[in-house]
N, C-alpha and C positions, 0 to 999 in steps of 0.2 A: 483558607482555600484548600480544596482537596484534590490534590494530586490524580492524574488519571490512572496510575496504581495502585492506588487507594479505593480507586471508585471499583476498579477491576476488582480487586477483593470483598468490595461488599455487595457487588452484582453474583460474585460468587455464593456466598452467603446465603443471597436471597435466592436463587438457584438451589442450592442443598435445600434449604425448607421449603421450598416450592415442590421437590424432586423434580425438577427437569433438569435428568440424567443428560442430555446434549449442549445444554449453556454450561451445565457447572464440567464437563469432561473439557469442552472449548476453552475455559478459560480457567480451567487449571492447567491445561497444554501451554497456554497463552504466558501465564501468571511464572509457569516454570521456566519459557525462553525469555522471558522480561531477565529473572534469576541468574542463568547462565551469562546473559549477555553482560549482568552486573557483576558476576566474577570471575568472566573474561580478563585478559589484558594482566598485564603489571598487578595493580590494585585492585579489589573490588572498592563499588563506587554505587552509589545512585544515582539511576538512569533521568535525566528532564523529562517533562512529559511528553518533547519532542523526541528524542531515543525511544521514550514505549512507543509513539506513533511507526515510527518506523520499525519494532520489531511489529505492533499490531498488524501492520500492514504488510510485512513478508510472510505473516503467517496467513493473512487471508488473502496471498498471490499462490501460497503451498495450498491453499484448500483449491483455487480455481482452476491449478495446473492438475492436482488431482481429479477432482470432479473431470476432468475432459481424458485424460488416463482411463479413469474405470470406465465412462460415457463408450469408447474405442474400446474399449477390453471388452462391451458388452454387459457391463457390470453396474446397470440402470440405480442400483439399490442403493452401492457402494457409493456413486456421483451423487446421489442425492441428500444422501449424508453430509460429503462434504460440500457439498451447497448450503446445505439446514445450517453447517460450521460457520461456512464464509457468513452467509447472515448474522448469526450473532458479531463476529467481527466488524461487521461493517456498521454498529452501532455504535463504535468506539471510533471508526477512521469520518475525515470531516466529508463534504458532501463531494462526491466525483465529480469533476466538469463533464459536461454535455460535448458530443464531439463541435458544434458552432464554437461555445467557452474558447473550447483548446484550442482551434482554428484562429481568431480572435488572437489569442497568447501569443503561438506561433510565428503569427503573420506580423506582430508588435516586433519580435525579435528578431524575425528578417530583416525585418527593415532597420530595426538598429545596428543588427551587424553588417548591412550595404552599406552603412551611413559611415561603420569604420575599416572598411574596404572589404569585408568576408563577403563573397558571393558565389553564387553558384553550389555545387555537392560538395567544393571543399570548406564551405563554410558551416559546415553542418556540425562541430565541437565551437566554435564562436558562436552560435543559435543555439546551441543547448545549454551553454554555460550559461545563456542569457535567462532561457527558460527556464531551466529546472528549479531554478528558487524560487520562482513563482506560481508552482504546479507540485512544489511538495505535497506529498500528502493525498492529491486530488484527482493525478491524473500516474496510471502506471509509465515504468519509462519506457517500455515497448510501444505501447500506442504514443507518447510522446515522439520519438524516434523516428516511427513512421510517420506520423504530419508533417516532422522538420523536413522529412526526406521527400515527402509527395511535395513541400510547397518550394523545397530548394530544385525541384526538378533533378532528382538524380533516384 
């Protein structure tokens, strides 16, 4: 079975002989914060293929906080770029829930956490805790955050 840092490297690969200079720059960016985050800490380690998901995935939250940065600076070229980035990323992260999906999750975890007294805006960390395992990956936790908070009415 090949690891999804495995597959990052041979995507890379195919990238250099293909020359498209914006997949292999992305996921050599990609390939070296996968690196740091494995000799972060105490030990270096290797990372599950859930740890790369989740650096895959702060790096294409940094391309889309970018992209709207240059977009407001004026700087059409600059965002479009890291758009062109976030794309390649986003062939590695699994498919985004649709805002009904989230909605759906949300409203499942409301209602389990009524069920163990959390209600109303202060139940809004008892809903999230419910949620966020179920939305790794698929949904950011900003738009997460906000559906808890539109459906908990606060």
């Amino acid at each position: 079975m090949t690891t999804l840092k495995s597959r990052l490297r041979d995507d890379l690969t195919t990238a250099m002989k293909q020359r498209d200079d914006l997949a292999a720059a992305t996921l050599r960016l990609t390939l070296s914060a996968i690196t740091r985050e494995e000799v972060a800490g105490e030990a270096a380690r290797e990372l599950s293929d859930d740890e790369v998901l989740t650096v895959i995935s702060r790096e294409a939250k940094k391309r889309r906080e970018a992209a709207e940065a240059f977009e407001m600076g004026g700087r059409a070229e600059a965002a479009e770029r890291e758009r062109a980035e976030g794309k390649v990323l986003a062939r590695y992260l699994p498919q985004q829930l649709s805002d009904d999906e989230l909605s759906a999750v949300v409203a499942q975890a409301v209602a389990e956490a009524a069920a163990n007294g959390a209600e109303g805006p202060r139940a809004m960390g008892a809903v999230m805790k419910i949620v966020n395992p179920r939305v790794t990956g698929r949904a950011e936790g900003g738009r997460v955050a906000a559906e808890v908070r539109r459906q908990l009415g606060g």
